[in-house]
C-alpha positions in Angstrom: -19.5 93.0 -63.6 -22.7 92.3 -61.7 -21.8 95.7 -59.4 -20.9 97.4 -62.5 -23.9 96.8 -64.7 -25.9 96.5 -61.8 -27.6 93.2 -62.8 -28.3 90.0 -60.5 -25.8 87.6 -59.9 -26.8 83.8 -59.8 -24.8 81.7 -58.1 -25.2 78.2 -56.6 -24.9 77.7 -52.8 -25.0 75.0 -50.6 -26.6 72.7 -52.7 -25.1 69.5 -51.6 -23.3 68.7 -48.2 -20.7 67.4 -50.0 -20.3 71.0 -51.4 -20.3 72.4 -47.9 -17.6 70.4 -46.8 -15.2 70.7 -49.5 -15.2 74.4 -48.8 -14.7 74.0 -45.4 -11.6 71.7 -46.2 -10.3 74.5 -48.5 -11.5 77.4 -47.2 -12.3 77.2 -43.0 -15.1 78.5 -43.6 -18.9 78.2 -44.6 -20.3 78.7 -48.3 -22.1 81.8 -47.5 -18.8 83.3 -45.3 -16.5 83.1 -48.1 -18.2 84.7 -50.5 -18.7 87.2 -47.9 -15.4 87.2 -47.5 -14.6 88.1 -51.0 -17.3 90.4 -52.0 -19.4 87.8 -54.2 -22.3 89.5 -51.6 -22.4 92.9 -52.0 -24.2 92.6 -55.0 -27.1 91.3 -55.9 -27.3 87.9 -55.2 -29.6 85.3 -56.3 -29.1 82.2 -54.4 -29.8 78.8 -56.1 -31.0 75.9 -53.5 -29.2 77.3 -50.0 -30.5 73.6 -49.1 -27.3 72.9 -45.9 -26.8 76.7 -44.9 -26.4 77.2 -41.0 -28.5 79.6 -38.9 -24.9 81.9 -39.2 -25.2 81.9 -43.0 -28.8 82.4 -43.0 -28.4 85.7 -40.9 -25.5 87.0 -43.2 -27.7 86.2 -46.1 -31.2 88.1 -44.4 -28.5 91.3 -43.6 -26.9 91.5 -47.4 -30.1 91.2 -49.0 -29.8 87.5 -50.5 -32.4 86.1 -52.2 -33.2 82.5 -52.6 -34.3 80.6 -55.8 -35.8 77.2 -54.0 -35.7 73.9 -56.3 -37.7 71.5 -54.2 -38.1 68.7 -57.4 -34.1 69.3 -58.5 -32.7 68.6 -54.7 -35.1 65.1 -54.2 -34.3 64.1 -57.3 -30.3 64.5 -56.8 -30.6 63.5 -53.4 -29.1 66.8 -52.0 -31.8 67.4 -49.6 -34.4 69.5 -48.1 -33.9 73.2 -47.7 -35.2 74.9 -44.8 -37.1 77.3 -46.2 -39.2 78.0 -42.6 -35.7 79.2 -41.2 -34.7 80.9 -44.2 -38.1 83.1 -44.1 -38.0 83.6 -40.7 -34.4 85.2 -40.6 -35.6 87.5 -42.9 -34.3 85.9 -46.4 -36.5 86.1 -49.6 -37.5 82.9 -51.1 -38.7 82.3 -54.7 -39.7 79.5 -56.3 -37.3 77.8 -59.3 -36.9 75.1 -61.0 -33.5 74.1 -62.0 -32.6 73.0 -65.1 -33.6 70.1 -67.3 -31.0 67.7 -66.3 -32.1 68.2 -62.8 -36.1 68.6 -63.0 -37.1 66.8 -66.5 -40.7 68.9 -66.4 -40.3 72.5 -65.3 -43.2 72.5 -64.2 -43.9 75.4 -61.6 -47.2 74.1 -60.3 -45.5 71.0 -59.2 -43.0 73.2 -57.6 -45.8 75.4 -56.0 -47.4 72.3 -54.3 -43.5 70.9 -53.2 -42.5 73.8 -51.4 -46.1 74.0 -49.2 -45.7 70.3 -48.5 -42.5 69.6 -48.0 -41.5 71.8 -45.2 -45.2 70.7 -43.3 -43.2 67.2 -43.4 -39.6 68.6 -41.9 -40.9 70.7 -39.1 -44.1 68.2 -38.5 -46.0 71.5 -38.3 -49.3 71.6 -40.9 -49.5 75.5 -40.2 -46.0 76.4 -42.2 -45.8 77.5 -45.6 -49.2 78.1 -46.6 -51.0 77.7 -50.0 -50.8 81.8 -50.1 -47.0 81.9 -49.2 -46.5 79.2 -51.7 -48.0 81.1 -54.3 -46.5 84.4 -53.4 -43.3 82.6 -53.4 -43.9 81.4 -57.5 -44.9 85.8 -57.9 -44.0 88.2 -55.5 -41.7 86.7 -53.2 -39.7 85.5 -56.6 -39.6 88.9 -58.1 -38.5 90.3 -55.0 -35.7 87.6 -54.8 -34.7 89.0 -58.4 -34.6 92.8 -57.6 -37.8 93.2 -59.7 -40.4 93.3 -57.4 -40.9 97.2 -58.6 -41.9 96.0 -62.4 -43.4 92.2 -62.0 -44.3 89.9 -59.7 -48.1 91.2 -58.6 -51.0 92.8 -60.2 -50.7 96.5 -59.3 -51.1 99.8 -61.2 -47.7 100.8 -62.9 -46.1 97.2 -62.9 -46.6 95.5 -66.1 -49.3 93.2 -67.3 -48.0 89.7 -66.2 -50.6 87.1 -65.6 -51.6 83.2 -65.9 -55.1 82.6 -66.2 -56.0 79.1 -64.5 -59.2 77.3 -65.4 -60.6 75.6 -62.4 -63.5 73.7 -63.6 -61.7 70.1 -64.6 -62.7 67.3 -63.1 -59.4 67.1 -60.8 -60.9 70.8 -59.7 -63.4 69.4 -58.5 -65.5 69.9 -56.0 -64.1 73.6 -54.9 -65.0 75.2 -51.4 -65.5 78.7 -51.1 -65.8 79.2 -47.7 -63.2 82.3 -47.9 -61.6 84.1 -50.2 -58.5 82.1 -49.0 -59.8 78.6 -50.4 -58.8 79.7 -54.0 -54.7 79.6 -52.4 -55.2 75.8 -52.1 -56.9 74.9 -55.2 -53.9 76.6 -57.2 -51.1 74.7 -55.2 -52.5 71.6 -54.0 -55.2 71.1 -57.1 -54.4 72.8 -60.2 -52.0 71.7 -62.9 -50.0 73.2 -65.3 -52.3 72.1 -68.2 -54.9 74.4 -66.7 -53.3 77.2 -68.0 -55.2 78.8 -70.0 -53.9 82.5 -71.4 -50.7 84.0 -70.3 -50.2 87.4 -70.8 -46.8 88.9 -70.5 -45.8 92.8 -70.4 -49.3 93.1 -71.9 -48.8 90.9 -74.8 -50.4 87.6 -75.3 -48.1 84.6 -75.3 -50.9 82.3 -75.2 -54.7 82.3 -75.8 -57.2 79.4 -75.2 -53.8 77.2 -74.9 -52.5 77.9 -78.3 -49.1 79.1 -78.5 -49.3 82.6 -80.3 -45.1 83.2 -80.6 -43.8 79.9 -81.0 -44.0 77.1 -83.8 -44.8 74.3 -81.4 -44.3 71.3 -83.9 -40.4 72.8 -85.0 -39.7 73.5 -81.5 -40.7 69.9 -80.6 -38.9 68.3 -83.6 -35.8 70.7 -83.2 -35.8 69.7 -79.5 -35.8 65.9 -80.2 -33.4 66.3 -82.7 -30.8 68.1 -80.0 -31.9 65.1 -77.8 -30.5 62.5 -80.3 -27.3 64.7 -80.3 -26.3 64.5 -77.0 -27.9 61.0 -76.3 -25.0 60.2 -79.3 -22.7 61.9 -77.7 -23.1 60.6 -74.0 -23.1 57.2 -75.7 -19.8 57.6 -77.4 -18.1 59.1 -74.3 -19.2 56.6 -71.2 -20.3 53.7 -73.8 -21.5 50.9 -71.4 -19.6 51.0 -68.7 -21.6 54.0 -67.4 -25.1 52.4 -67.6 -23.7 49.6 -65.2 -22.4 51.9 -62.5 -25.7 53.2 -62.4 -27.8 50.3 -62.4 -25.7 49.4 -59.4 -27.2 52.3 -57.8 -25.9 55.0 -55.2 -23.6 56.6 -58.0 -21.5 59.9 -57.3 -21.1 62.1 -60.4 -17.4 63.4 -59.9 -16.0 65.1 -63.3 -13.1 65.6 -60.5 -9.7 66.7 -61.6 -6.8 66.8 -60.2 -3.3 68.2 -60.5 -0.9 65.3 -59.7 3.3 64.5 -60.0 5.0 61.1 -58.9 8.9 61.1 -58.0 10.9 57.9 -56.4 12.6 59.3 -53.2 15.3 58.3 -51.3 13.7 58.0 -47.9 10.8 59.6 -45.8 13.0 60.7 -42.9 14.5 63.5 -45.7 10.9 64.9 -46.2 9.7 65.4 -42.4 12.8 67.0 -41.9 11.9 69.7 -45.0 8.4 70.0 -43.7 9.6 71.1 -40.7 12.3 73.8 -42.1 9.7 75.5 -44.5 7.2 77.4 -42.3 4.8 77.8 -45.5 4.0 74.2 -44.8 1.4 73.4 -42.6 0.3 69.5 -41.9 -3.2 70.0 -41.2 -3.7 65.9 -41.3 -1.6 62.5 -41.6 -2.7 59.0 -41.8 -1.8 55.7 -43.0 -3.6 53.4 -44.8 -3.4 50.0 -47.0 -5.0 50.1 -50.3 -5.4 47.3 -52.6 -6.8 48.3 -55.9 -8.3 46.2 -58.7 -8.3 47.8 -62.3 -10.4 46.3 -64.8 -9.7 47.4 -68.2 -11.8 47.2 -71.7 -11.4 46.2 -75.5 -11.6 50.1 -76.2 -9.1 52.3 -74.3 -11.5 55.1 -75.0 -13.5 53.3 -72.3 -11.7 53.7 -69.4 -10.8 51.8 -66.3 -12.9 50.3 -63.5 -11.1 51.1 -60.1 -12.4 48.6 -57.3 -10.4 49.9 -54.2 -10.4 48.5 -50.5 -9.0 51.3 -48.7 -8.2 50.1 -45.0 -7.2 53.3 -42.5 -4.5 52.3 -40.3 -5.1 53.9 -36.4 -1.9 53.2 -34.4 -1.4 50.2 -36.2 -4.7 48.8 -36.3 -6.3 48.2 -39.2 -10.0 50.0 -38.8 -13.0 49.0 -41.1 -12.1 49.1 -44.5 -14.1 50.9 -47.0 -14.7 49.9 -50.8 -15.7 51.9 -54.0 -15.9 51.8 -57.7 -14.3 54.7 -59.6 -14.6 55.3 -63.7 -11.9 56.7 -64.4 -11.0 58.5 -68.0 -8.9 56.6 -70.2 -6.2 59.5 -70.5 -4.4 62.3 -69.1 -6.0 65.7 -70.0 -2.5 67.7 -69.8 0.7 67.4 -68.6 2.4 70.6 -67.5 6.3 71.6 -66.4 8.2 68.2 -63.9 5.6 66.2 -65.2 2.9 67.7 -63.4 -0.2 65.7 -64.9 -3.6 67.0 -65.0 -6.1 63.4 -64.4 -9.8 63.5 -64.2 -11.8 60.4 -62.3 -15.5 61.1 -63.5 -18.1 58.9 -61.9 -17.7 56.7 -58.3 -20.0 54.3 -56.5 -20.2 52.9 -53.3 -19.1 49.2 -53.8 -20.9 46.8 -51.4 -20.4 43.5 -53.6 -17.4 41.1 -53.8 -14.8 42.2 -56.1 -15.8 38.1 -57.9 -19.5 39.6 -58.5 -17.8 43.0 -60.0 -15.3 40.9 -62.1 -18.1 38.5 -63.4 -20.7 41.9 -63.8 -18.5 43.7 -65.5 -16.9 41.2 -67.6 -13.3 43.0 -68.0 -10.9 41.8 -71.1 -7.8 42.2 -68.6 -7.4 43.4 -64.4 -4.4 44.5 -62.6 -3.9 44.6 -59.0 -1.9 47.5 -57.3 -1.4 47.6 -53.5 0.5 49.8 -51.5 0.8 51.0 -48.1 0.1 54.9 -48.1 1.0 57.4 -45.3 -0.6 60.4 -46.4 -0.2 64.6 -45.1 -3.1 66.4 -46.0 -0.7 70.1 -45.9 -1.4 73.6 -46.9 1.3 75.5 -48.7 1.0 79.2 -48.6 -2.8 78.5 -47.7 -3.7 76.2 -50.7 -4.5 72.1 -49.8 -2.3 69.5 -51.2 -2.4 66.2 -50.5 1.3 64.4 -50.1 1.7 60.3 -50.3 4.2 58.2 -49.5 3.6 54.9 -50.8 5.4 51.8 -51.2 4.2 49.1 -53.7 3.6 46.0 -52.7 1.7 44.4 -55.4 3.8 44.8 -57.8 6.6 44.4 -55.4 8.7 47.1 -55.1 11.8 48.7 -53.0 11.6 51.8 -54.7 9.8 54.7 -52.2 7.1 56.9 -54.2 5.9 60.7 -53.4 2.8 61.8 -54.8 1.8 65.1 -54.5 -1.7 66.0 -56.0 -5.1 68.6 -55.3 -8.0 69.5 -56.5 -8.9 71.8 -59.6 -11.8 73.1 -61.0 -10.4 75.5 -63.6 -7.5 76.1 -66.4 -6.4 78.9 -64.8 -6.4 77.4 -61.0 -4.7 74.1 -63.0 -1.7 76.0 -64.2 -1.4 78.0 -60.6 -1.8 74.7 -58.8 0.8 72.9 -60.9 3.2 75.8 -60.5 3.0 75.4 -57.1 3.6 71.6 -56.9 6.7 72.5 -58.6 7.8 74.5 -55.6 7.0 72.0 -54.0 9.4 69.6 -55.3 11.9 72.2 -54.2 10.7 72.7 -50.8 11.0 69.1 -50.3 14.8 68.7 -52.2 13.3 66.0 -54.6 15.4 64.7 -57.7 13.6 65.7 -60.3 15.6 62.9 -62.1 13.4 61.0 -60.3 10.0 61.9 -61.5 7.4 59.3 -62.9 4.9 60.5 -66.0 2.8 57.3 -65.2 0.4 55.6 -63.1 0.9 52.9 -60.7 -1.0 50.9 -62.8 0.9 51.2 -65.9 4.0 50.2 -64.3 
């Protein structure tokens, strides 16, 4: 559509390295090459954040034309780094300045943006000289039109563009004193002095939004009240959905949003010898991974199924039999399945996780569960790709409750309706590959054995 209509596409890249490395696992390759790979570049692209790209990606993006929208306050606040806008410049990309969105950057406030991106890369490279005042501000104009495609129409005051323009007082107290010992000084009183409340007129395509900091096209008192009232909505909302149990997770700090789902199916099988033998007849299955591991979990549940679980897990990665240091977390996980497809293929969703670095007596007596279950199994896992898509296959055997029976769980990643319904397709080929009983198959989770 974008190469059709010939509009900008906006599209997130590289924003987290968690991101990166998901792609990798799926893909073999880097953000920036698939999308090359599939076209996504040859039109034109607006990059949001770009904050882990290699020097590789950077070149790709500098030859098809990429620009960059650069979110300094959205990627400290979500921890997902610090871009390096000196590389990106000097490989010949285009960097404007953005914001993000309200969830990510609560005031929107370019100014504070302008002063970020001039500071922050001073304090990655160690180098004063980079990013200037005057590259920081063409980077909030010119450099962010260009990034857009519409460098032709906006972006600087020239004849034939339209009339765009902020005019900044300079004379507050916070202003003061200002040097004028070139023409250059004004550059750092607008990005290192200035404030967005010294706006004073903004003019756009010659009409006047804003005069003597009166709003001439808005109703500032409904947009103020109609804003708080959307505030109460969701803030109801949010309530409802995670009630409590959310709050605690992140008042325990270093908290993972996750909203991650997952395509899943659990069968009792005979015997693992039965299954390395059907991996290796079926050349569309590739075992990119195994391991083995002990994992005891501890589920705490709540008055209100509505709430949830609380998943504290010890997960301890067995090396050629020796036990290596085990690792804990805290999971929220979603009180119910979201769908169950063809051989009870369920779609599951985990939303929120945190590192755990507490007992699991300070967790029990913190979060103050009605009822807990413990489920603990020994896991070998395959992390395989069939015809080029990554499953996961487990082969666990309860221990806690005990249990002789042998369980395969086969389960990936989704991130739409359409790739759910392809993805559980495929697990049901799966089955096949692997000559599983589909008499055997289990609709429920360990935990509600």
């Amino acid at each position: 559509m974008a190469l059709e209509h010939d509009v900008p596409l906006l599209i997130h890249i590289a924003e987290t390295a968690g991101g990166v490395e998901e792609t990798q696992m799926l893909f073999g390759a880097s953000p920036v090459e698939v999308l090359e790979r599939l076209g996504v570049l040859e039109a034109r692209v607006l990059a949001a954040h770009c904050v882990h790209v290699t020097r590789q990606e950077r070149e790709i993006m500098a030859r098809r034309s990429v620009g960059v929208a650069h979110n300094p306050t959205s990627n400290l606040k979500l921890a997902s780094g610090l871009a390096d806008v000196v590389s990106m410049q000097n490989a010949g990309v285009v960097v404007g300045i953005g914001t993000d969105g309200q969830a990510s950057n609560n005031d929107q406030d370019m100014f504070e943006e302008m002063r970020l991106a001039a500071l922050l890369p001073k304090g990655l490279t160690q180098d004063p000289t980079v990013v200037p005042a005057s590259r920081a501000l063409a980077m909030a104009t010119i450099e962010g039109a260009r990034a857009l495609g519409l460098d032709t129409i906006t972006g600087s005051l020239e004849p034939g563009k339209r009339a765009d323009l902020a005019v900044v007082r300079l004379d507050a107290m916070h202003n003061v004193p200002r040097f004028e010992l070139s023409v250059n000084n004004v550059y750092s009183q607008i990005v290192y002095a200035a404030k967005a409340h010294d706006v004073e007129h903004v003019l756009v395509d010659g009409r006047w939004l804003m005069r003597s900091r009166e709003l001439l096209t808005l109703d500032e008192a409904q947009v103020r009240t109609e804003a708080q009232r959307i505030a109460g909505q969701v803030g109801a909302f949010l309530a409802r959905r995670e009630q409590s149990l959310l709050d605690k997770l992140v008042a325990l700090g270093a908290l993972h949003w996750g909203e991650t789902y997952e395509v899943q199916v659990k069968a009792r099988v005979p015997d693992e010898a039965s299954l390395l033998q059907a991996f290796e007849r079926c050349p569309e299955v590739m075992v990119i991974k195994p391991s083995e591991r002990k994992q005891y979990d501890t589920y705490f549940f709540f008055g209100d199924p509505e709430d949830g679980q609380v998943r504290y897990r010890e997960d301890r990665l067995l090396d050629r039999g020796l036990e290596a240091r085990p690792l804990y977390s805290l999971t929220l996980r979603g009180p119910t399945n979201e769908r169950e497809y063809a051989d009870s293929v369920l779609l599951s969703r985990s939303r929120f996780t945190a590192d755990a670095d507490r007992s699991l007596r300070f967790y029990r007596e913190y979060f103050q569960p009605q009822d807990e279950k413990r489920v603990d199994k020994i896991r070998r896992r395959w992390r395989i790709k069939y015809k080029g898509v990554d499953f996961a296959l487990n082969l666990d055997r309860l221990t806690q409750p005990a249990s002789d029976d042998l369980f395969l769980e086969i389960k990936a990643r989704t991130w739409s309706k359409q790739d759910a319904v392809q993805k559980a397709e495929m697990i049901s080929e799966l089955l096949d590959v692997l000559g599983v009983d589909k008499a055997g198959l289990v609709g429920d989770e360990y935990v509600f054995f």
